[in-house]
C-alpha positions in Angstrom: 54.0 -18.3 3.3 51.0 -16.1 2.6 50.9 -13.0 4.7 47.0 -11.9 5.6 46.3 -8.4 3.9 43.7 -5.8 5.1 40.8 -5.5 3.2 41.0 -1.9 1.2 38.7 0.8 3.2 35.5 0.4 1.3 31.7 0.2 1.9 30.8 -3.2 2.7 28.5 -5.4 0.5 25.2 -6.7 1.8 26.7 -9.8 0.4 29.8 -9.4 2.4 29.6 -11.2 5.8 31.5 -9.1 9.0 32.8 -10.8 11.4 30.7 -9.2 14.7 32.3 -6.5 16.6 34.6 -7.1 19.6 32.8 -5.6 22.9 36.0 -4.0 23.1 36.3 -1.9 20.2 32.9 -0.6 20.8 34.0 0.8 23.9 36.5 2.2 23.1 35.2 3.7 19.9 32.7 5.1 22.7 35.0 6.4 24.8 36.4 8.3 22.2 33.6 9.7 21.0 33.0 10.8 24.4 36.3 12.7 24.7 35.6 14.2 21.1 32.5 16.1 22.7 34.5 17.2 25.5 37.3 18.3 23.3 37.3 22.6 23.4 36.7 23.7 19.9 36.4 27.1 18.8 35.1 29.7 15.8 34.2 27.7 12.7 35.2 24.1 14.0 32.8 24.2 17.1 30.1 25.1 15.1 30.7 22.5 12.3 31.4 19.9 15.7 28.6 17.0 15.5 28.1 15.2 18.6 30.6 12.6 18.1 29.0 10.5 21.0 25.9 10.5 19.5 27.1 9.4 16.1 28.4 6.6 17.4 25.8 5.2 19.5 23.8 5.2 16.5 25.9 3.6 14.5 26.9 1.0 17.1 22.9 0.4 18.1 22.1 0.1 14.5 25.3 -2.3 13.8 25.6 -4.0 17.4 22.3 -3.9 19.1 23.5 -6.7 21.6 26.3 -3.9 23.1 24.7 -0.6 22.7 20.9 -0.2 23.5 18.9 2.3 25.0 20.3 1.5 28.6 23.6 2.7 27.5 22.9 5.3 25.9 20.5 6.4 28.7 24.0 6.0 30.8 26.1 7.2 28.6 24.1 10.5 28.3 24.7 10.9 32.1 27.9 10.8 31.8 27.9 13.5 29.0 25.6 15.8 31.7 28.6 15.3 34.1 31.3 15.9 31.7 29.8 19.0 30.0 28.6 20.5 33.4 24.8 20.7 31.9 21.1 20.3 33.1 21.6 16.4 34.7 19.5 14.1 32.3 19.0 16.3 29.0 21.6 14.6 27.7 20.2 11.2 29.1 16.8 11.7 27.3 17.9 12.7 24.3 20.4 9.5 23.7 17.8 6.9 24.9 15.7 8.3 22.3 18.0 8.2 20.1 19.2 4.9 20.7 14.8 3.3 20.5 14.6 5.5 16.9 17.5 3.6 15.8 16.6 0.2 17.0 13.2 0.9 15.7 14.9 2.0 12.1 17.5 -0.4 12.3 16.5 -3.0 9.2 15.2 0.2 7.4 18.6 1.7 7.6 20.6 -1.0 6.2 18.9 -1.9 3.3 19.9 1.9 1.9 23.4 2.9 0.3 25.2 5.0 3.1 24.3 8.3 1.2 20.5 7.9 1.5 21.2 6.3 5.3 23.3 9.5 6.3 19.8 11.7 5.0 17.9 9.1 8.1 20.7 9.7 10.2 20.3 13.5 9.7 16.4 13.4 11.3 17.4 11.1 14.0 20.7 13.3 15.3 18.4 16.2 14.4 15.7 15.0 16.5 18.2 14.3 19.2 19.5 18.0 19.2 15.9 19.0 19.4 15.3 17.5 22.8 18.5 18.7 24.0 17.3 22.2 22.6 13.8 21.6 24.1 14.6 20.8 27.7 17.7 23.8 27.8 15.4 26.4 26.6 12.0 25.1 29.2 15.1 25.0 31.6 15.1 28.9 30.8 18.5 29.0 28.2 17.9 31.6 25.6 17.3 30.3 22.0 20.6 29.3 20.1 21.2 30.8 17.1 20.3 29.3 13.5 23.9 27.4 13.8 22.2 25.1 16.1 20.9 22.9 13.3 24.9 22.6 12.0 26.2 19.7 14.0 23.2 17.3 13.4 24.4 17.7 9.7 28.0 17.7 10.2 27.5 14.5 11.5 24.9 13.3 9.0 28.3 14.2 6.4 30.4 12.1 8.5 28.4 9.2 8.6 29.7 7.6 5.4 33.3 7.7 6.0 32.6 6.7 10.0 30.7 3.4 8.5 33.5 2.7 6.3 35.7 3.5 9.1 34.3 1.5 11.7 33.9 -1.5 9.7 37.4 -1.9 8.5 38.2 -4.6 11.6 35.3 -6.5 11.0 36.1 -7.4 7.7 37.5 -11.1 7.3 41.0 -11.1 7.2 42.3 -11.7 3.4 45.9 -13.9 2.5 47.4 -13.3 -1.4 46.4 -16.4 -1.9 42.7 -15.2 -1.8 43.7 -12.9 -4.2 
């Protein structure tokens, strides 16, 4: 009797067909990022932090567009307001824009090798810590300093091993005998 073996942690193939993500896993991928941005980091690690959340709802809209859209990010984002005691909606904004550039760039994105997609993800988190930035400072928050532009590429770094990562339980299911 063959036992099934886990596919080795490696980028997926355009040729490779994933089985589609369980509704589950998405949330709770979610929910975890959410906790990662509430997590209390300090000196070099909370300026290096990306916005965990926000990775992931762009690699879940770009991957699963029917779980993750612009109306949960837009909720989503709410929730971040609450949790990190912020201006209510800033966060809101920026992930529902976030979530139509990446429904927008979606088919663009994929067709690249994840080193040249993490260099798109870069100006879309970017884009996404500029409208947080814009509405805290018309809000009347001082101007961060230059580390401000850190976490958008943090997360841009990450975004390799997170696709990997995140695809792992997609991948069919292989038995010795496959192999």
């Amino acid at each position: 009797m063959a036992l099934p073996r886990a596919s080795p942690l490696y980028p997926a193939s355009p040729e490779e067909i994933l089985r589609p993500a369980a509704a589950w896993f998405v949330l709770l991928t979610l929910a975890l990022g959410f906790v990662g941005n509430l997590l209390p980091f300090g000196g070099v690690a909370g300026a290096l932090k990306p916005d965990f959340l926000a990775l992931l709802l762009l690699y879940w809209c770009i991957q699963a567009p029917r779980y993750v859209g612009v109306g949960t990010a837009w909720l989503l984002g709410l929730l971040m307001d609450v949790g990190d005691a912020t201006l209510f909606g800033q966060h809101a904004l920026a992930y529902a824009v976030l979530a139509y550039g990446a429904e927008y760039f979606r088919r663009r994105v994929l067709r690249f090798p994840l080193w040249q997609q993490a260099a798109q993800v870069a100006v879309l988190l970017a884009l996404c810590a500029g409208i947080v930035l814009l509405i805290r400072v018309v809000g009347g928050a001082p101007l961060p300093r230059w580390t401000y532009v850190v976490p958008p590429l943090s997360g841009a770094l990450l975004w390799p091993a997170l696709s990997v990562l995140l695809q792992w339980p997609q991948r069919p299911v292989t038995s010795a005998s496959d192999l």
